[in-house]
N, CA, C and O atoms as a CHARMM CRD file, in Angstrom:
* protein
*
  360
    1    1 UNK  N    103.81500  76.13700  73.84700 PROA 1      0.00000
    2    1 UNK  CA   102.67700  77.03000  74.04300 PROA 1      0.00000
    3    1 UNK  C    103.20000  78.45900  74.16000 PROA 1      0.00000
    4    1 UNK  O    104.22500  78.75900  74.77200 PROA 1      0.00000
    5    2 UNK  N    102.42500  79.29100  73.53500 PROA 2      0.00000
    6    2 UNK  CA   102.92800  80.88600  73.89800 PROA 2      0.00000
    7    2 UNK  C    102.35800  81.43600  74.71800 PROA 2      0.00000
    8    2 UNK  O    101.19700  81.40900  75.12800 PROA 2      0.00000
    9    3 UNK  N    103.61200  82.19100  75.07100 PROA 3      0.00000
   10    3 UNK  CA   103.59800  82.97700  76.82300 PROA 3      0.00000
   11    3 UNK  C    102.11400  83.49800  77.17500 PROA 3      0.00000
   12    3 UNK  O    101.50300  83.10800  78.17000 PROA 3      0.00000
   13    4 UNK  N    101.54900  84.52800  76.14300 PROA 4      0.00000
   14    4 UNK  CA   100.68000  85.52400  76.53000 PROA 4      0.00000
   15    4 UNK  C     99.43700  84.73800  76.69300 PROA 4      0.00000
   16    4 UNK  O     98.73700  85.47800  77.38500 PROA 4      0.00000
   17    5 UNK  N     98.84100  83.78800  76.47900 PROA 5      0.00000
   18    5 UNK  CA    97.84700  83.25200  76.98900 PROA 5      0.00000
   19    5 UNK  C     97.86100  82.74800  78.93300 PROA 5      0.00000
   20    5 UNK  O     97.00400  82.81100  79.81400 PROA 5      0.00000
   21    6 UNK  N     99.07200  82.35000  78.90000 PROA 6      0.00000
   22    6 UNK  CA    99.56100  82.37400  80.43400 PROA 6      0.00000
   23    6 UNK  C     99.65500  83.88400  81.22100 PROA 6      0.00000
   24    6 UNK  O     99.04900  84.23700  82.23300 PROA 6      0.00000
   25    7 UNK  N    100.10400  84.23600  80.84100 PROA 7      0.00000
   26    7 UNK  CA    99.86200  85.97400  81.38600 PROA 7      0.00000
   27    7 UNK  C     98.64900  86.56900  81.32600 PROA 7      0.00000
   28    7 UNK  O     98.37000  87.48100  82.10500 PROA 7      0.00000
   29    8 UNK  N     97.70400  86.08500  80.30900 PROA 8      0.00000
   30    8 UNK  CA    96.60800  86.73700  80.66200 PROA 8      0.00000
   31    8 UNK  C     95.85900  86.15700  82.08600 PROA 8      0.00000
   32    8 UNK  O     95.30500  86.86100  82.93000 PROA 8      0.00000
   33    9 UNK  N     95.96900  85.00800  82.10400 PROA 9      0.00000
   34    9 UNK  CA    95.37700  84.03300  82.79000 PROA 9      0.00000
   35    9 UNK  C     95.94900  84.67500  83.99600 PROA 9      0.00000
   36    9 UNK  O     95.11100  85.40900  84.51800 PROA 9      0.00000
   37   10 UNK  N     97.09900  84.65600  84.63100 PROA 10     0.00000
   38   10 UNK  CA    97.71200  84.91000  85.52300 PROA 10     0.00000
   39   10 UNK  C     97.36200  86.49800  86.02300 PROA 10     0.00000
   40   10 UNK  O     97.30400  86.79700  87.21600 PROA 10     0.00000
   41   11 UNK  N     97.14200  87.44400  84.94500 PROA 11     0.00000
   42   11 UNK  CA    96.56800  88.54800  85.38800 PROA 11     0.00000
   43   11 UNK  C     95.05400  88.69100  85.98300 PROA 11     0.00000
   44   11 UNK  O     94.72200  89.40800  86.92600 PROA 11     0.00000
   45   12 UNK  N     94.29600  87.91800  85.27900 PROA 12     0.00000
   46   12 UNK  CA    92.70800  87.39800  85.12200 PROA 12     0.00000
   47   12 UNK  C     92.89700  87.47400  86.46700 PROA 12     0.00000
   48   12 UNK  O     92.57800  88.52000  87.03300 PROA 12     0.00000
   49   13 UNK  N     93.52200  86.23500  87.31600 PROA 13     0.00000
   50   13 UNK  CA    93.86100  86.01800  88.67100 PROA 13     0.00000
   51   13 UNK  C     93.97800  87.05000  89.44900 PROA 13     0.00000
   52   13 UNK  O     92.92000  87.20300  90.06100 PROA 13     0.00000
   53   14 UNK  N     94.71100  87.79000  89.70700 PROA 14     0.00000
   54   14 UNK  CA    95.41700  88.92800  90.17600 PROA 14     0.00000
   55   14 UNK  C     94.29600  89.69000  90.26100 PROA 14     0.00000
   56   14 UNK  O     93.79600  90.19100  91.26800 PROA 14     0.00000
   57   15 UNK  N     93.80800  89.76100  88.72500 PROA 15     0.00000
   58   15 UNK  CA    92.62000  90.85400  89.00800 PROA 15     0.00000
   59   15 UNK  C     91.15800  90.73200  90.26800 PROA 15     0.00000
   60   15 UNK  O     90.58900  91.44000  91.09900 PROA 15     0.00000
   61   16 UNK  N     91.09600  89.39300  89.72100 PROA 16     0.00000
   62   16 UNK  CA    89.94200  88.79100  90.70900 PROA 16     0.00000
   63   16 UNK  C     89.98000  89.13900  91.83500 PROA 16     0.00000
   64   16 UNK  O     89.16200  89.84500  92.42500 PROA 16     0.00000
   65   17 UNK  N     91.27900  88.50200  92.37000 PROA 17     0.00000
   66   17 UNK  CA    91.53200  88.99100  93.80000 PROA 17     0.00000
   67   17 UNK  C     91.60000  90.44300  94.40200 PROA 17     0.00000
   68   17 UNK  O     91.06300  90.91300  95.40600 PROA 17     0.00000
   69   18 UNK  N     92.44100  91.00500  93.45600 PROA 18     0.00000
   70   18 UNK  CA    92.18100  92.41200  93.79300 PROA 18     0.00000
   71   18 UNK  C     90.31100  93.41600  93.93700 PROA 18     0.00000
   72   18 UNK  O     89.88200  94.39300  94.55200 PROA 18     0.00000
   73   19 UNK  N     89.87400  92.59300  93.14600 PROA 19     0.00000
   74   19 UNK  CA    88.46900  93.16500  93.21800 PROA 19     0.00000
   75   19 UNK  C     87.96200  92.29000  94.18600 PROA 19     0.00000
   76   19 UNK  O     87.11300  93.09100  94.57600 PROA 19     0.00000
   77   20 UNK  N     87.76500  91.25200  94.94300 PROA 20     0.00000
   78   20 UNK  CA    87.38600  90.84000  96.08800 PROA 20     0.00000
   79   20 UNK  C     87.63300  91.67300  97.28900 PROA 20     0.00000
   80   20 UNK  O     86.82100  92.08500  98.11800 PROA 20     0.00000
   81   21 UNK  N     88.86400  91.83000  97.22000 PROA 21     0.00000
   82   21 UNK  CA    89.76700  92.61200  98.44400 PROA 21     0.00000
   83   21 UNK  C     89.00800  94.04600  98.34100 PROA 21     0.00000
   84   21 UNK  O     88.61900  94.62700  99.35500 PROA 21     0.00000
   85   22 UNK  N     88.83400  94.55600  97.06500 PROA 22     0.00000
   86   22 UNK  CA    88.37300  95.84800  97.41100 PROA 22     0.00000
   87   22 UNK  C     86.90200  95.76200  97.75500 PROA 22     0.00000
   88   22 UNK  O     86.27800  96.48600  98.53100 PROA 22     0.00000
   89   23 UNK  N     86.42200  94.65000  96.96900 PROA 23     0.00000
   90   23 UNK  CA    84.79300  94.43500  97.88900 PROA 23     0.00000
   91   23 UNK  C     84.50500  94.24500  99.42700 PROA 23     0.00000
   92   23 UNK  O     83.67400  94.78700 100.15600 PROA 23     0.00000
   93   24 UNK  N     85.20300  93.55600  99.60600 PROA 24     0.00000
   94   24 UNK  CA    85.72100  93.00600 101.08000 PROA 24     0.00000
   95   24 UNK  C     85.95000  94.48200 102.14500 PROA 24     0.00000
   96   24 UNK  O     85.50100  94.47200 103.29100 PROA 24     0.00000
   97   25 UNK  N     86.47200  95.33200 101.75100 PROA 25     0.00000
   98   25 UNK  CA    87.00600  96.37200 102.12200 PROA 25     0.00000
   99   25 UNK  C     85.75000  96.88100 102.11500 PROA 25     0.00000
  100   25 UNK  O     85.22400  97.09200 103.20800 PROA 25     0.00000
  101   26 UNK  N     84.94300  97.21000 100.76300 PROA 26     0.00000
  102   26 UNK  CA    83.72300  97.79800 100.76900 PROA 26     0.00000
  103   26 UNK  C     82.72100  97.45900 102.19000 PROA 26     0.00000
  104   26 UNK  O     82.24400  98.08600 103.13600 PROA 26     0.00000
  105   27 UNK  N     82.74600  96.31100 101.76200 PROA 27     0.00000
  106   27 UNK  CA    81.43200  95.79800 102.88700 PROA 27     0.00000
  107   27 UNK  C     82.21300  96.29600 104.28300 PROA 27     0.00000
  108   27 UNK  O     81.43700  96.57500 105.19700 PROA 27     0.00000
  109   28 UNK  N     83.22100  96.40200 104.48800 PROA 28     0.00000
  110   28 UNK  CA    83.89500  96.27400 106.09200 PROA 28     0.00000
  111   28 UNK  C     83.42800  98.47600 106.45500 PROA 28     0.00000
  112   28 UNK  O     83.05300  98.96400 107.52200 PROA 28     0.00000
  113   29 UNK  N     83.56500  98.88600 105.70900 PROA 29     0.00000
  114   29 UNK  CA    83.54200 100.18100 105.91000 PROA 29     0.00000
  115   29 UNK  C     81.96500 100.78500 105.39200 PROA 29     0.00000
  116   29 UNK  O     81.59500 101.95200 105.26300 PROA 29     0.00000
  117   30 UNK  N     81.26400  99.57000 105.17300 PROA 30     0.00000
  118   30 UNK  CA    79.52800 100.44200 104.51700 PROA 30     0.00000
  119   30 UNK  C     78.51000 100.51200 105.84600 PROA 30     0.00000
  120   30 UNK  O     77.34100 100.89300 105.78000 PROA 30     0.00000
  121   31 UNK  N     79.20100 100.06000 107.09000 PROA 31     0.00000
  122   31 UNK  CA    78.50300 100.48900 108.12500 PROA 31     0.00000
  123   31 UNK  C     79.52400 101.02700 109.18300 PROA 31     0.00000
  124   31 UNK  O     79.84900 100.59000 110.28700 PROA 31     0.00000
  125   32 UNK  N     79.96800 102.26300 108.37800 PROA 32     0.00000
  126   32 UNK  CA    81.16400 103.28700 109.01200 PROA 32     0.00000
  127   32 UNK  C     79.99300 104.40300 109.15300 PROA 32     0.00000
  128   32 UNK  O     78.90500 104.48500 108.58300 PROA 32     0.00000
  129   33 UNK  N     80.76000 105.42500 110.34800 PROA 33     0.00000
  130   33 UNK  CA    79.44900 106.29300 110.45200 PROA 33     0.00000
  131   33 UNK  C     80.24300 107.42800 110.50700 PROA 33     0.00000
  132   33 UNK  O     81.16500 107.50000 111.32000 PROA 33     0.00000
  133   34 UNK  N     79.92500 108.53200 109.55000 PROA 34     0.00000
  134   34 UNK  CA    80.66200 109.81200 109.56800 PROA 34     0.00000
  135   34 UNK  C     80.78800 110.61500 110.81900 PROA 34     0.00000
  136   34 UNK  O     81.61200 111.52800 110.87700 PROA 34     0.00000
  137   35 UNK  N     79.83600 110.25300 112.04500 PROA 35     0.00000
  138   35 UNK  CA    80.00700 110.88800 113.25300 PROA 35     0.00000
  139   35 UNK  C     79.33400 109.96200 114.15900 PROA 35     0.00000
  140   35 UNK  O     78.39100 109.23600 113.84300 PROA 35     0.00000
  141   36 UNK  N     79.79200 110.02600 115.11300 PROA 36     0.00000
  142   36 UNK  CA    79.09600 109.13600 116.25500 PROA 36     0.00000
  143   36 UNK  C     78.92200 110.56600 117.37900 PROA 36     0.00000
  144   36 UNK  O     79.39600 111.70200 117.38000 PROA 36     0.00000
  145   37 UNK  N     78.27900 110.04400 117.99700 PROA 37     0.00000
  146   37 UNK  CA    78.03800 111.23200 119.03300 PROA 37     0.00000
  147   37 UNK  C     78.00800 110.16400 120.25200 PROA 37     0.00000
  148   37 UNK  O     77.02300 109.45700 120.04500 PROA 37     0.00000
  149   38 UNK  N     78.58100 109.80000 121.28000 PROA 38     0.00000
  150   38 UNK  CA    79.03100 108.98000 122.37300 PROA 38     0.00000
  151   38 UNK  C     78.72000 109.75900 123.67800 PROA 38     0.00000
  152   38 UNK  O     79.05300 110.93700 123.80900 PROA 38     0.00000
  153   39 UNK  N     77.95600 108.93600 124.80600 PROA 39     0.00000
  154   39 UNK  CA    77.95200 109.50400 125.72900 PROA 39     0.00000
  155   39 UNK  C     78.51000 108.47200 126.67300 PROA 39     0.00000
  156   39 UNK  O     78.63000 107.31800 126.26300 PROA 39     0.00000
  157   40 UNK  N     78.96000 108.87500 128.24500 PROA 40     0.00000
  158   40 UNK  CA    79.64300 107.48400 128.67300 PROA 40     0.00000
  159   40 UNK  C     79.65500 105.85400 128.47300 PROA 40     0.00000
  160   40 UNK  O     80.54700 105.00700 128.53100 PROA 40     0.00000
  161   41 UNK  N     78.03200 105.81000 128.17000 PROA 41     0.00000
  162   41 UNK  CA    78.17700 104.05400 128.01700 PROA 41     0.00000
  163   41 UNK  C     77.66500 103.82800 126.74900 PROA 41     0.00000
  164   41 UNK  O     76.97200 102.86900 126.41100 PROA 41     0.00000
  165   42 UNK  N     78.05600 104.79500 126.03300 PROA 42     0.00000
  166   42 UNK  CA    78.38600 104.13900 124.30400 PROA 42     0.00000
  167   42 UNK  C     79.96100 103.51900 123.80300 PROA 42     0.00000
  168   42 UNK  O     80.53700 103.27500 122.74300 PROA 42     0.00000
  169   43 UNK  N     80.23100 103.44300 125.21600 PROA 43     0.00000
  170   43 UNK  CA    81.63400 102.94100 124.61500 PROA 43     0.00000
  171   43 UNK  C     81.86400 101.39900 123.44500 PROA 43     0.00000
  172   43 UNK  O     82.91000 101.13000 122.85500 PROA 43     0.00000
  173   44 UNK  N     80.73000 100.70600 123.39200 PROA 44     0.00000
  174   44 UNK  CA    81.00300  99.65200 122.95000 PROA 44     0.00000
  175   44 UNK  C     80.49200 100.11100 121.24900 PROA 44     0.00000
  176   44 UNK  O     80.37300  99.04500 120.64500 PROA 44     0.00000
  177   45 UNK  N     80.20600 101.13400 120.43200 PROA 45     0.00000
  178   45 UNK  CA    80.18800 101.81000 119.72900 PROA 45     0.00000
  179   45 UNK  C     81.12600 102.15900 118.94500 PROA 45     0.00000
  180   45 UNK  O     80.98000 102.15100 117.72200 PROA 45     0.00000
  181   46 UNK  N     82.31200 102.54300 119.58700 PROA 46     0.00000
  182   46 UNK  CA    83.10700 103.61400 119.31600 PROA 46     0.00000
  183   46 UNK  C     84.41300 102.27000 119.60900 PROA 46     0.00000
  184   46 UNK  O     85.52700 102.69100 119.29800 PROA 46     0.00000
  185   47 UNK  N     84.42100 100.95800 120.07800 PROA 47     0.00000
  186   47 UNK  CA    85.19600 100.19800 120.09200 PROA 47     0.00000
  187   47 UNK  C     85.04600  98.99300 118.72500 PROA 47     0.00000
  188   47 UNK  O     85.82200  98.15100 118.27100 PROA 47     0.00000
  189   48 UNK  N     83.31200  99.51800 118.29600 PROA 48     0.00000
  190   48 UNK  CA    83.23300  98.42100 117.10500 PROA 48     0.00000
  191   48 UNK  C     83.96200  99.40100 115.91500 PROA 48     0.00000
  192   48 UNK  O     84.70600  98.79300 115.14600 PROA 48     0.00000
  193   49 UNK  N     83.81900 100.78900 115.71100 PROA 49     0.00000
  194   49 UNK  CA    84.20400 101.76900 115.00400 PROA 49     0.00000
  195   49 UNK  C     85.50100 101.06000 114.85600 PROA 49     0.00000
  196   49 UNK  O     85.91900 100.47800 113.85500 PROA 49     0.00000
  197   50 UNK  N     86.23000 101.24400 116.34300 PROA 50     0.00000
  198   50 UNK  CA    87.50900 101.47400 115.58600 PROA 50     0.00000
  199   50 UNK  C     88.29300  99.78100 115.41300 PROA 50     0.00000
  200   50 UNK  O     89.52200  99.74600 115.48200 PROA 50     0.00000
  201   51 UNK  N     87.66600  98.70700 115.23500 PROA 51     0.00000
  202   51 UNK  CA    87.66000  97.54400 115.04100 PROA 51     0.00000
  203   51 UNK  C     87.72000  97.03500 113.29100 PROA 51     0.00000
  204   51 UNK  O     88.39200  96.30800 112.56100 PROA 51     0.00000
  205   52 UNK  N     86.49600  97.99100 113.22100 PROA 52     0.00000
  206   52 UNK  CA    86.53100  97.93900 111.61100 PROA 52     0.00000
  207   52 UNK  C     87.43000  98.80700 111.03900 PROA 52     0.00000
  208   52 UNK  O     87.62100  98.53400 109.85300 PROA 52     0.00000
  209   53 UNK  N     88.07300  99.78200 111.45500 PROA 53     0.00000
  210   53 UNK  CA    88.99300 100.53200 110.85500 PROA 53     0.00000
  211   53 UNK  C     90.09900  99.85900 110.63800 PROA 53     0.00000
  212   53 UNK  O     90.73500  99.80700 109.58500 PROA 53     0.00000
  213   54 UNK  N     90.48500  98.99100 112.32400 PROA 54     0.00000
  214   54 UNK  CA    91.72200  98.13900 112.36900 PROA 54     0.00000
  215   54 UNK  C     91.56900  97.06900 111.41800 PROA 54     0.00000
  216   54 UNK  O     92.43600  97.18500 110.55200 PROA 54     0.00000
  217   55 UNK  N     90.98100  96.28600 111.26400 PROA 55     0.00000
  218   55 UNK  CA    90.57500  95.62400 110.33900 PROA 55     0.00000
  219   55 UNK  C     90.92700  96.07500 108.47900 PROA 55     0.00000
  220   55 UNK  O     91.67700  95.40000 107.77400 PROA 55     0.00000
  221   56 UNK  N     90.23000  97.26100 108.02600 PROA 56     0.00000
  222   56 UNK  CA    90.46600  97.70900 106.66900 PROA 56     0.00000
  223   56 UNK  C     92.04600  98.06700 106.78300 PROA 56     0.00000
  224   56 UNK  O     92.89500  97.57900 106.03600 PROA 56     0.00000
  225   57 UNK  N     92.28400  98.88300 107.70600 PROA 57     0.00000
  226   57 UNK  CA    93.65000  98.79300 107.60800 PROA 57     0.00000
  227   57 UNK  C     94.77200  98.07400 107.50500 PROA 57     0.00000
  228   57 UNK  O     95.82800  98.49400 107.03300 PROA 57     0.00000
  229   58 UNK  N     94.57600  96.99300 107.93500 PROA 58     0.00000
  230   58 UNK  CA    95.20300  96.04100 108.04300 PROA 58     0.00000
  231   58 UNK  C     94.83800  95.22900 106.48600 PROA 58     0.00000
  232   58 UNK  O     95.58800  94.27000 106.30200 PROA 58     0.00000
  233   59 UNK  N     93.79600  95.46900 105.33900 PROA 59     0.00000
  234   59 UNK  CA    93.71000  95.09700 104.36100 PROA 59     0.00000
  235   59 UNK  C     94.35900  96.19500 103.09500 PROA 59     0.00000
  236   59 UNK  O     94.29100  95.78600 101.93500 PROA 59     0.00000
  237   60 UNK  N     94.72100  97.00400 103.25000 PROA 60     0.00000
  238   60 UNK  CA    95.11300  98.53500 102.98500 PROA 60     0.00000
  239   60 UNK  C     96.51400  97.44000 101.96800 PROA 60     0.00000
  240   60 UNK  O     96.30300  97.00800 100.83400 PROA 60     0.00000
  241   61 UNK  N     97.63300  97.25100 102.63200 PROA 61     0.00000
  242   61 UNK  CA    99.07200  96.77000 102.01500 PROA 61     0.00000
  243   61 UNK  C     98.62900  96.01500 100.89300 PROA 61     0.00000
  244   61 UNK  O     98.89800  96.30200  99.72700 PROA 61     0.00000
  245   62 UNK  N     97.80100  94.84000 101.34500 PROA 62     0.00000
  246   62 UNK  CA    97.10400  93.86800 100.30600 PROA 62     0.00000
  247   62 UNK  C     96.41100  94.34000  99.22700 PROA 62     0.00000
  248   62 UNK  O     96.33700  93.71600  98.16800 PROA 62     0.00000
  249   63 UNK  N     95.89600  95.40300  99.42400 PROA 63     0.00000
  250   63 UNK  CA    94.89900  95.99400  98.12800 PROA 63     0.00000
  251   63 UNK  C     95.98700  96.51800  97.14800 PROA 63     0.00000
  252   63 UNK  O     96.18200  95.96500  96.06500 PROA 63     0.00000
  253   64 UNK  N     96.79200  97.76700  97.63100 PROA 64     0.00000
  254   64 UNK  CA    98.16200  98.22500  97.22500 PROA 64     0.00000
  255   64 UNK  C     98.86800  97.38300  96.44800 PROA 64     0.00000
  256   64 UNK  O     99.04400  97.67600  95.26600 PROA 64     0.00000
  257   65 UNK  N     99.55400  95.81300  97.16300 PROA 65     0.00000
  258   65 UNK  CA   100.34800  95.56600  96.27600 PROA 65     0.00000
  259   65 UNK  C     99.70700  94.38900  95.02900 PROA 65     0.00000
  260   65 UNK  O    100.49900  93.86200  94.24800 PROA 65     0.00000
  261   66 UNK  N     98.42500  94.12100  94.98100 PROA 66     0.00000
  262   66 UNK  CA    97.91100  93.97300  94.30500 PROA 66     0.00000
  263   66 UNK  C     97.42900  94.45200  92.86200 PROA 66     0.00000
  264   66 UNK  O     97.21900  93.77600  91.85500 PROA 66     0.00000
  265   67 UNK  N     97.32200  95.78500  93.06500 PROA 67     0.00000
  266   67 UNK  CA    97.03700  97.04700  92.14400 PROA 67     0.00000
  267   67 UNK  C     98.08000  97.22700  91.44300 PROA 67     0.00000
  268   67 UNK  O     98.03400  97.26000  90.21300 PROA 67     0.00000
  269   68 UNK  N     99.35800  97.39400  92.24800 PROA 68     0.00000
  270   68 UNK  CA   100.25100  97.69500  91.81300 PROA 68     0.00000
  271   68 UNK  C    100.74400  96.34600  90.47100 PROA 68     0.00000
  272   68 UNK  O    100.85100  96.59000  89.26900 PROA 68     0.00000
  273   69 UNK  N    100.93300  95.19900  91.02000 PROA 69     0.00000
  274   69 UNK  CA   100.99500  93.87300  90.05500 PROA 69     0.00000
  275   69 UNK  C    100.20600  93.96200  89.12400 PROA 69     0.00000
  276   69 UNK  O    100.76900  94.08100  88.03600 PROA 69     0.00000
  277   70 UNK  N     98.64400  93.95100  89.08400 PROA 70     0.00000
  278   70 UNK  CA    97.81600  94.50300  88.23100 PROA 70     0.00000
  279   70 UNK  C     98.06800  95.26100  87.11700 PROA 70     0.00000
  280   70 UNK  O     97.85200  94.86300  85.97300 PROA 70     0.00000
  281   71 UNK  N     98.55000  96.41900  87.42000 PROA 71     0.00000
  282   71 UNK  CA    98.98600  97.45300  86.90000 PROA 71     0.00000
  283   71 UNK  C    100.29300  97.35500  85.88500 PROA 71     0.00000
  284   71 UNK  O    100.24400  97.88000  84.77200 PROA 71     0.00000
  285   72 UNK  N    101.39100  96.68700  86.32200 PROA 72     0.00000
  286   72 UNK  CA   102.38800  96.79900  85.69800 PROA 72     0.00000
  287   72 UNK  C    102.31300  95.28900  85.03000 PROA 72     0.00000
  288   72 UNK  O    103.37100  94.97900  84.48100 PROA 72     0.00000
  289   73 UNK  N    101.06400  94.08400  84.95300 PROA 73     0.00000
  290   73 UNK  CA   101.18300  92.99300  84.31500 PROA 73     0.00000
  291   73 UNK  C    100.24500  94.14000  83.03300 PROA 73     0.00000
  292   73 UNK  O    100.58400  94.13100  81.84900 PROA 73     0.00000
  293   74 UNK  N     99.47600  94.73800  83.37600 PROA 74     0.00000
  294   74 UNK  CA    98.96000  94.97400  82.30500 PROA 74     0.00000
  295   74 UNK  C     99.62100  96.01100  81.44800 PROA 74     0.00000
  296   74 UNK  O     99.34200  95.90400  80.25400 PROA 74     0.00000
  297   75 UNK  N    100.43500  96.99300  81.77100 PROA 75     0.00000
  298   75 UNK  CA   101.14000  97.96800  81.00300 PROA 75     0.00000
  299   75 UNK  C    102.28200  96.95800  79.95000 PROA 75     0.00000
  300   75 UNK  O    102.67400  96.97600  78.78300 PROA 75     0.00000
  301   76 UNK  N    102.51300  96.04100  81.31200 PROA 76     0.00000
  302   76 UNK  CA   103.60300  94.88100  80.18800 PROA 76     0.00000
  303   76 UNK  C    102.84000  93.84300  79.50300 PROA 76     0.00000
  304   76 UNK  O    103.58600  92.91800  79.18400 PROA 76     0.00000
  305   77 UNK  N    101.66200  93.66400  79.17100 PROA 77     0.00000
  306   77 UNK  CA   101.23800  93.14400  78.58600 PROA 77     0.00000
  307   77 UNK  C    100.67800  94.28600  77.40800 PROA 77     0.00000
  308   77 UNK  O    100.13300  93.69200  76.47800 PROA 77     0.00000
  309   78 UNK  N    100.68300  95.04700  77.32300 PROA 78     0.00000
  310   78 UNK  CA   100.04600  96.34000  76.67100 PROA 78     0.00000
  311   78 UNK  C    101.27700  96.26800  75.99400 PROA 78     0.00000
  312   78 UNK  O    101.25100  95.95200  74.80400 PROA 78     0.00000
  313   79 UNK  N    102.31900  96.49900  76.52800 PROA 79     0.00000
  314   79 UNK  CA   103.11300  97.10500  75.77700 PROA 79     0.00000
  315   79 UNK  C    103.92400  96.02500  74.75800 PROA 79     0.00000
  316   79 UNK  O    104.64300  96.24400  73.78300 PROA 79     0.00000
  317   80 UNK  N    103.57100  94.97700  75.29600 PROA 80     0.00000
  318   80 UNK  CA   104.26100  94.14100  74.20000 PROA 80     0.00000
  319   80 UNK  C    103.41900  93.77400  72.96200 PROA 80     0.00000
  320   80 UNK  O    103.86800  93.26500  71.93500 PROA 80     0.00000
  321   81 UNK  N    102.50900  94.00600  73.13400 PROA 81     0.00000
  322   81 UNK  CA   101.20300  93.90400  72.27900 PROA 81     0.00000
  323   81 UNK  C    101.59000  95.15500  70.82900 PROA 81     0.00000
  324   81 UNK  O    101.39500  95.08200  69.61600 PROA 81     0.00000
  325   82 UNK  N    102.21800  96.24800  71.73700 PROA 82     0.00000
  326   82 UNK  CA   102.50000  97.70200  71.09000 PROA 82     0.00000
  327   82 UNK  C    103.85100  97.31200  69.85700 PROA 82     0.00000
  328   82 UNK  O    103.93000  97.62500  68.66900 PROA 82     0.00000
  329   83 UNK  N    104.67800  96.61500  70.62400 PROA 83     0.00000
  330   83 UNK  CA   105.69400  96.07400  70.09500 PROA 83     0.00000
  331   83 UNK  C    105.62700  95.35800  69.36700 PROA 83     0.00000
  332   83 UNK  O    106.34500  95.44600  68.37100 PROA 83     0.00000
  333   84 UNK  N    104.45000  93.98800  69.57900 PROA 84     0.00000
  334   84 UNK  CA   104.34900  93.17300  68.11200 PROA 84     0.00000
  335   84 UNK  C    103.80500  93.75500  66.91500 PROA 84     0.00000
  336   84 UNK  O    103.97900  93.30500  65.78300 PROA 84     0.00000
  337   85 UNK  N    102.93900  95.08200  67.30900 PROA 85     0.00000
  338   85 UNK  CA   102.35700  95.69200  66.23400 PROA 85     0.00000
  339   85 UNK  C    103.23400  96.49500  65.21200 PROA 85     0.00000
  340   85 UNK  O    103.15100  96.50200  63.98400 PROA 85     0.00000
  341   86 UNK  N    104.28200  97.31700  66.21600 PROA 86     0.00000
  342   86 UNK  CA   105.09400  97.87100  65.28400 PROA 86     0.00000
  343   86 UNK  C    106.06700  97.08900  64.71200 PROA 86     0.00000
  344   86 UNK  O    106.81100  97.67800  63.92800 PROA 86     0.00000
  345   87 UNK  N    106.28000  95.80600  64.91300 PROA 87     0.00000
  346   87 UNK  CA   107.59700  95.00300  64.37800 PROA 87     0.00000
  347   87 UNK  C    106.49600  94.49300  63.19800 PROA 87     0.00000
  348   87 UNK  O    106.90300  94.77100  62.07000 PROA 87     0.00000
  349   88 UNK  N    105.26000  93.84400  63.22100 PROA 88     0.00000
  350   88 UNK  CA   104.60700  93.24100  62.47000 PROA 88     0.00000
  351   88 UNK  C    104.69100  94.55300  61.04000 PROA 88     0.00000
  352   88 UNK  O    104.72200  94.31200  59.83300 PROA 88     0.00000
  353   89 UNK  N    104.70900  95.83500  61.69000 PROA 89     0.00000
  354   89 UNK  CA   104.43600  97.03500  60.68200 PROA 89     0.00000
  355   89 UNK  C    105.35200  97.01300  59.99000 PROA 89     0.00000
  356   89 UNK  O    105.14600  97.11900  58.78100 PROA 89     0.00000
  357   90 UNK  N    106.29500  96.91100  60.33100 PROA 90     0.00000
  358   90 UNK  CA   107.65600  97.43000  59.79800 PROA 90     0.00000
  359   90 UNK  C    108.63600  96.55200  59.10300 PROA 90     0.00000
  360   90 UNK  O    109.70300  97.01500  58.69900 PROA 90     0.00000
């Protein structure tokens, strides 16, 4: 069997996940609030705030090295694509 049907597949993957993670991320930060205004017993406010921050952050590495795999399966899949074209040319 040839490689590039496996690589796509394997990227397909990669990709999925990476777009979950960034959905995931989405939803965790779409009830972020550009300002809170807190008076003493809003503290439980300002502890969910920074819960969800800890949280995305802590999804932050995962999105990254995802993208990054993403990224360089597809440039190397691009580029070999580039390569069969010019060997096929020539």
């Amino acid at each position: 069997m040839h490689m590039m049907p496996i690589l796509w597949i394997v990227w397909a993957g990669i990709a999925t996940i990476l777009v979950a993670l960034l959905m995931y991320r989405s939803t965790l930060l779409s009830n972020e609030e550009d300002q809170i205004h807190l008076d003493a017993n809003a503290e439980h406010a300002q502890q969910e705030q920074d819960l969800m921050f800890a949280r995305a952050r802590r999804l932050n590495p995962y999105v990254y090295l995802t993208t990054a795999i993403t990224c360089l399966m597809g440039a190397g899949i691009l580029s070999y694509y580039i390569w069969d074209a010019i060997r096929h040319l020539s």
